[in-house]
C-alpha positions in Angstrom: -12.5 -20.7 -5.9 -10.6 -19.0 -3.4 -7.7 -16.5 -5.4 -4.4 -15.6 -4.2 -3.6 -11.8 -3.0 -0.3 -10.0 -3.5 1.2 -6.5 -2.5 3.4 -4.6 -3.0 4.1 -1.3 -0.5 7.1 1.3 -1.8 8.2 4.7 -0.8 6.7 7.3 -3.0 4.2 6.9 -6.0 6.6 6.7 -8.8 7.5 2.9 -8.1 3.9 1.5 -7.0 2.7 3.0 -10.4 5.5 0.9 -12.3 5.2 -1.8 -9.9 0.8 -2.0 -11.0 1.7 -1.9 -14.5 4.1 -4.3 -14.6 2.0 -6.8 -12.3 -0.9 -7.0 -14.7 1.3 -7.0 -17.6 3.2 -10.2 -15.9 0.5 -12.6 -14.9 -3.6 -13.2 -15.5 -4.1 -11.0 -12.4 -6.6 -8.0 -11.3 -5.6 -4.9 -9.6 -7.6 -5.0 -6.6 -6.9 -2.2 -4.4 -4.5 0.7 -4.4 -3.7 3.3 -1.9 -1.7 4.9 0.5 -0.2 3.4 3.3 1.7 6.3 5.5 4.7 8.3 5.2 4.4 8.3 1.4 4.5 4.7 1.5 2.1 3.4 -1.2 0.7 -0.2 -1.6 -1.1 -2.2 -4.7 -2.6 -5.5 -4.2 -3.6 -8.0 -6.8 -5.6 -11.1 -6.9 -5.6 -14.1 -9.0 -3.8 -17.8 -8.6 -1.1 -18.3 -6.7 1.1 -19.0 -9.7 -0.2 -15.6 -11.6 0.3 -13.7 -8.6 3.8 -14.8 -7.7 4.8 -13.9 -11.1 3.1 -10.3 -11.1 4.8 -9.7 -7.8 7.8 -10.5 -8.6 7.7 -8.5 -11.5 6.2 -5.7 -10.0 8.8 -6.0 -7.2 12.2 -5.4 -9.8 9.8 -3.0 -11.7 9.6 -0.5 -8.6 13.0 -1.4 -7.6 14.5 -0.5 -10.9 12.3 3.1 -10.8 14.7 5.5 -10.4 14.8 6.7 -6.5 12.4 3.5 -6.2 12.5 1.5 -2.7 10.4 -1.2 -2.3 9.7 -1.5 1.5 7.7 -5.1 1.3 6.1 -7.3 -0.5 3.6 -10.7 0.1 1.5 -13.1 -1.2 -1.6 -15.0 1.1 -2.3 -18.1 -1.2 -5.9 -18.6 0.1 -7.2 -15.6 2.3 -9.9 -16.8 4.5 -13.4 -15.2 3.6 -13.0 -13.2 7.2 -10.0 -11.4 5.9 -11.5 -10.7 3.0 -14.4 -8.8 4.5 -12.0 -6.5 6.9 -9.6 -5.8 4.1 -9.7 -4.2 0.5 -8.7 -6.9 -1.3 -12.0 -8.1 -2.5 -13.1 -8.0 -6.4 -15.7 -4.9 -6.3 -17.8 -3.5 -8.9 -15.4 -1.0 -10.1 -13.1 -4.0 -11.0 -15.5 -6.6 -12.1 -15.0 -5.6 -15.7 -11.4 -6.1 -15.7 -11.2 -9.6 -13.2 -9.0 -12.2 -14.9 -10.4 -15.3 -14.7 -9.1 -18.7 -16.7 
């Protein structure tokens, strides 16, 4: 069944770390994919349903808005990201996070 994927992008690390914690503390979700954007933008993604992930990201999105100095530059959520997208972008369940995937 195809799983939702939200992200988060935010100006320095400070705020993506608070906005990770607090999106798998929010909703039955699984951090996915971390990184680094450009100009010390940073980005997190999570995947799980659509309902979990609007939760986490919305949680995650007052979390790194409420870090001190913390700017949250976007945020998204695809419901249903065709299999194509999947393969071109890090959002995928790998190995590394098959032992924490949420799953109802």
């Amino acid at each position: 069944m195809p799983q939702a994927v939200g992200v988060i992008q935010t100006v320095g690390f400070p705020p993506v770390l608070a906005a990770a914690d607090a999106m798998v503390k929010a909703g039955a979700v699984t951090l996915v994919y971390y990184g680094l954007a450009e100009r010390a933008e940073f980005l997190v993604a999570v995947r799980g349903h659509v309902s979990e992930v609007t939760r986490a990201v919305e949680a995650g999105v007052k979390a790194g808005e409420e870090t001190p100095g913390g700017i949250v530059v976007s945020h998204y959520i695809v419901p249903n990201p065709p299999e194509n997208v999947e393969s071109v972008l890090p959002i995928h369940f790998t190995e590394e996070v098959e032992d924490f995937r949420f799953s109802l």
